[in-house]
N, C-alpha and C positions, 0 to 999 in steps of 0.2 A: 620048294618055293612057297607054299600053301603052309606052311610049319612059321613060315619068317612070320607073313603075314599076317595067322594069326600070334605071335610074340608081340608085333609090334603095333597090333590092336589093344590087346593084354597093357601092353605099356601105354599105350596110348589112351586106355579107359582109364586107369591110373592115376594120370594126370588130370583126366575130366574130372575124374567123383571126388579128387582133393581139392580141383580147382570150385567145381560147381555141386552145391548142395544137391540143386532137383537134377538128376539122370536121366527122368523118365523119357527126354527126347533121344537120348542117346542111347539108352536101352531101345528104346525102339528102333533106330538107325541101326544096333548089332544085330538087334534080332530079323530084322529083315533081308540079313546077308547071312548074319552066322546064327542060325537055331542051335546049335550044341555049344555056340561058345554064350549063348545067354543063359542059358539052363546052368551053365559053372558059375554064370556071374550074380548071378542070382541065390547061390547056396554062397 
């Protein structure tokens, strides 16, 4: 279950960073749930 969730964050930031220039609030909303998925979104 913790696999789906994060895909469907993965898809879901996706659509953010295409939709919205600045991230930086939403980088921060990942990173404050998911520390190893921001460290991938970030490379």
């Amino acid at each position: 279950m913790l696999e789906f969730v994060l895909d469907f964050t993965l898809l879901d930031f996706t659509l953010f960073d295409c939709a919205l220039l600045d991230s930086s609030i939403y980088y921060l909303l990942i990173g404050s749930q998911y520390e190893p998925f921001k460290k991938q979104t970030i490379l």
